[in-house]
C-alpha positions as CSV (number, residue, x, y, z in Angstrom):
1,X,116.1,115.8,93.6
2,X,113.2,113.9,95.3
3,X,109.5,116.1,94.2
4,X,107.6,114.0,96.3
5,X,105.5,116.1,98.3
6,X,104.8,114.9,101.9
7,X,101.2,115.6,103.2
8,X,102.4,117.0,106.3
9,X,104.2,119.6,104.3
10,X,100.3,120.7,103.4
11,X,99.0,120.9,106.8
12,X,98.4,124.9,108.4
13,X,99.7,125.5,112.2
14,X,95.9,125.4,113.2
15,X,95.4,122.0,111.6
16,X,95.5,118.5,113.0
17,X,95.5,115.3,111.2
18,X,93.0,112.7,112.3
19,X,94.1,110.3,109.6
20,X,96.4,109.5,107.1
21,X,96.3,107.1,104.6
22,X,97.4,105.1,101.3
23,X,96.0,102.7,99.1
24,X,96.5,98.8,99.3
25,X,99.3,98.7,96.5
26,X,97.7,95.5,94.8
27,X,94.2,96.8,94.2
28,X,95.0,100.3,93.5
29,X,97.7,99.1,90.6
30,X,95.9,96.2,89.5
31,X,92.2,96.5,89.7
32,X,91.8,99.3,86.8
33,X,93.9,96.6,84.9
34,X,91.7,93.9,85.3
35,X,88.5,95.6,84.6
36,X,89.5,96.4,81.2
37,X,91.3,93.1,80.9
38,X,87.6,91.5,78.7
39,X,87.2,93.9,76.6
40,X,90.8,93.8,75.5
41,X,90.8,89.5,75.0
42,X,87.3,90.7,72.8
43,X,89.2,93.3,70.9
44,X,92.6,91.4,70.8
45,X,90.4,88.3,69.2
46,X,88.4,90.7,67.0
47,X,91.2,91.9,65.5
48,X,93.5,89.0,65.4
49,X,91.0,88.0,62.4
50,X,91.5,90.7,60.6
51,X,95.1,90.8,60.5
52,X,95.4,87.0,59.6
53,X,93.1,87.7,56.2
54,X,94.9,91.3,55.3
55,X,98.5,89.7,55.8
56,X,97.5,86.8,53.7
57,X,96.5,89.9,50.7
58,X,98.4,92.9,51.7
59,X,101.5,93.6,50.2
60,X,104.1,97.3,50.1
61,X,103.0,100.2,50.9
62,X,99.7,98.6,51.9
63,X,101.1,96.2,54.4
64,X,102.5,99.5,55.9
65,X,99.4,101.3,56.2
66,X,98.3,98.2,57.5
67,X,100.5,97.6,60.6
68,X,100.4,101.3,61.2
69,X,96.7,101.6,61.5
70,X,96.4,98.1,63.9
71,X,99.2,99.5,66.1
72,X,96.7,102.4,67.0
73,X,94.0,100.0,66.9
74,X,94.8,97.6,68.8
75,X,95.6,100.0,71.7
76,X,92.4,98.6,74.7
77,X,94.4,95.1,73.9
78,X,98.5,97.5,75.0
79,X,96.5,99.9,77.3
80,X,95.9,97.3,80.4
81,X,99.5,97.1,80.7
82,X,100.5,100.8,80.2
83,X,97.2,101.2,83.1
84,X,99.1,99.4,85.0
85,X,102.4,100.8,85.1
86,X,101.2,104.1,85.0
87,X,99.1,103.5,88.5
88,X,102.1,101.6,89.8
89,X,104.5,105.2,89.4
90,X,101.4,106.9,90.6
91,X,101.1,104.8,94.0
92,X,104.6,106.0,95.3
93,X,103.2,109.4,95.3
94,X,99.6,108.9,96.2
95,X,98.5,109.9,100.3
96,X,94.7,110.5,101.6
97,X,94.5,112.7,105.2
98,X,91.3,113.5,107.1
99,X,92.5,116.9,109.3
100,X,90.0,118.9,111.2
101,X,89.4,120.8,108.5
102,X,89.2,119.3,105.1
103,X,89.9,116.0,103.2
104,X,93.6,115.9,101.1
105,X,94.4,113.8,98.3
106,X,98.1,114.1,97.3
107,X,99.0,111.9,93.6
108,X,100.3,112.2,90.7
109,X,102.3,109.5,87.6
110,X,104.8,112.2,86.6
111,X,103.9,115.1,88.4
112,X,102.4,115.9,91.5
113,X,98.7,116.8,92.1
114,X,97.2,118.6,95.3
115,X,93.3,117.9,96.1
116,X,91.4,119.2,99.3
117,X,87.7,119.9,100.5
118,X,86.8,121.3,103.3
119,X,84.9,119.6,105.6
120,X,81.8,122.6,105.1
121,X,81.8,121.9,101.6
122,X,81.0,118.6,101.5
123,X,78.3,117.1,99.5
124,X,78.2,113.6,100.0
125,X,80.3,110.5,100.9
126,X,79.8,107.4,99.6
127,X,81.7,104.1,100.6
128,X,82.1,101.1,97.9
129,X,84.4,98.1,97.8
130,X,84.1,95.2,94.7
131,X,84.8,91.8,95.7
132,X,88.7,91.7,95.6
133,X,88.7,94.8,97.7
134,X,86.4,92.7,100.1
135,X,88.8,89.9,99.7
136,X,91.5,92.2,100.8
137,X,90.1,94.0,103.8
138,X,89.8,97.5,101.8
139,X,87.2,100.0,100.2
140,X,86.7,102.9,98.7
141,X,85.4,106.6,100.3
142,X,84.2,108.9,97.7
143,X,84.1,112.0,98.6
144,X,82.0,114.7,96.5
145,X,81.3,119.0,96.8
146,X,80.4,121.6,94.5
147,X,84.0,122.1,93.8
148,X,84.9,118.7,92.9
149,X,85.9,115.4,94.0
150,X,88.2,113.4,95.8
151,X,88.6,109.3,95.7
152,X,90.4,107.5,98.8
153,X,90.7,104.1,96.7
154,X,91.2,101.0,98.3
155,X,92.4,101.9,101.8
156,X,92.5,99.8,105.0
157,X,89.9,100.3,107.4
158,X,87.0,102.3,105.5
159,X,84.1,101.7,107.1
160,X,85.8,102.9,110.2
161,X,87.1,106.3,108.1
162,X,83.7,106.4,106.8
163,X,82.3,106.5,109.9
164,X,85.0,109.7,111.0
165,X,84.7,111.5,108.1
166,X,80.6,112.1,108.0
167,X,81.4,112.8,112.2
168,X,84.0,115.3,111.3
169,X,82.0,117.0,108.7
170,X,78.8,117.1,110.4
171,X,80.4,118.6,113.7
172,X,82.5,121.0,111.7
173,X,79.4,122.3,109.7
174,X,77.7,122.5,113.0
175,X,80.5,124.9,114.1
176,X,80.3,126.9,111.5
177,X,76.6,127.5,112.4
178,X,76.7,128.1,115.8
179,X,77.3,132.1,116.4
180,X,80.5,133.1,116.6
181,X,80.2,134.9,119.6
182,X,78.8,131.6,121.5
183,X,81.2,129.6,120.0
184,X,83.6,128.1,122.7
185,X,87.1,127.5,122.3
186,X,86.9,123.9,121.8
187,X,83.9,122.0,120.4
188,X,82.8,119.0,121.6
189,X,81.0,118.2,118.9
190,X,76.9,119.0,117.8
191,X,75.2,116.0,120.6
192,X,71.6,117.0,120.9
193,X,69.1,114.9,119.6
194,X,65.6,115.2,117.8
195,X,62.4,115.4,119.9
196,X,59.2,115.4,117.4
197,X,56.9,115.8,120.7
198,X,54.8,118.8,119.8
């Protein structure tokens, strides 16, 4: 039985999607990986030591204790790998969608996990992208509101759903302003502009 959930399954009869995304399946399986990837060589080398002078004394139950207590520690030097094939089962289930009315984030390793914001909720957006995500023509959107926050990591084109996202959440919050009994039926969006002439 497949439990992937689509995000089209999410979307309401009065909804529209105005994008749908996922990440770039190098950077969003690999990355993490390689950030921690010096401080495991310094830990893997730090330890190394150790191991080489208590072998060379440690004997029974010691040696036991030993190799018991170095499996645990030595977890930062095992843990870039496990990062990485935990984030590569997570990418076949992880979607980003801008609809008219909120922001989605659908992910998940072993289960699935269901994120959305609506567009009047949101705080602040902010866009980042390191050098290999520059290298690879993608970026980061992140996405934050009183009731939490959601992460589109490493998709194509951000600057572009950058630019719609902030559109579609300042229009909708505009909306939501304007009385509802002058409201029309379609919006075409909140176009006047500022005059500071007294």
């Amino acid at each position: 039985m497949d439990e992937r959930v689509d995000i089209c399954d999410l979307i309401k009869n009065n909804e529209t999607i105005l994008s749908q995304m996922k990440p770039d399946k190098f950077c969003y399986c690999f990355l993490p990986s390689l950030r921690m990837l010096p401080i495991a060589i310094i830990w893997g080398c730090f330890d190394i030591v150790f191991i080489v002078s208590f072998l060379q004394v440690a004997s029974g139950p010691m040696l036991l204790l030993l190799i018991a207590f170095f499996a645990i520690h030595l977890y930062p030097c095992y843990s870039v790998f496990t990062s990485y094939i935990r984030r590569r089962i997570e990418w076949e289930n992880v979607q980003y969608a801008v609809t008219d009315h909120r922001v989605i984030q659908v992910g998940g390793a072993l289960g699935v996990e269901v994120r959305s914001i609506d567009h009047h909720e949101i705080d602040h957006v902010n866009i980042t992208m390191g050098l290999i995500e520059k290298l690879k023509h993608v970026g980061s959107i992140h996405i934050t509101s009183d009731s939490g926050k959601i992460d589109f990591i490493s998709i194509n084109e951000p600057v572009k759903v950058y630019k719609m996202l902030t559109r579609t959440s300042f229009d909708v919050k505009s909306d939501i302003e304007y009385p509802n009994a002058l409201r029309p039926g379609n919006n075409p969006g909140y176009q006047t502009k500022y005059d500071d002439k007294e």
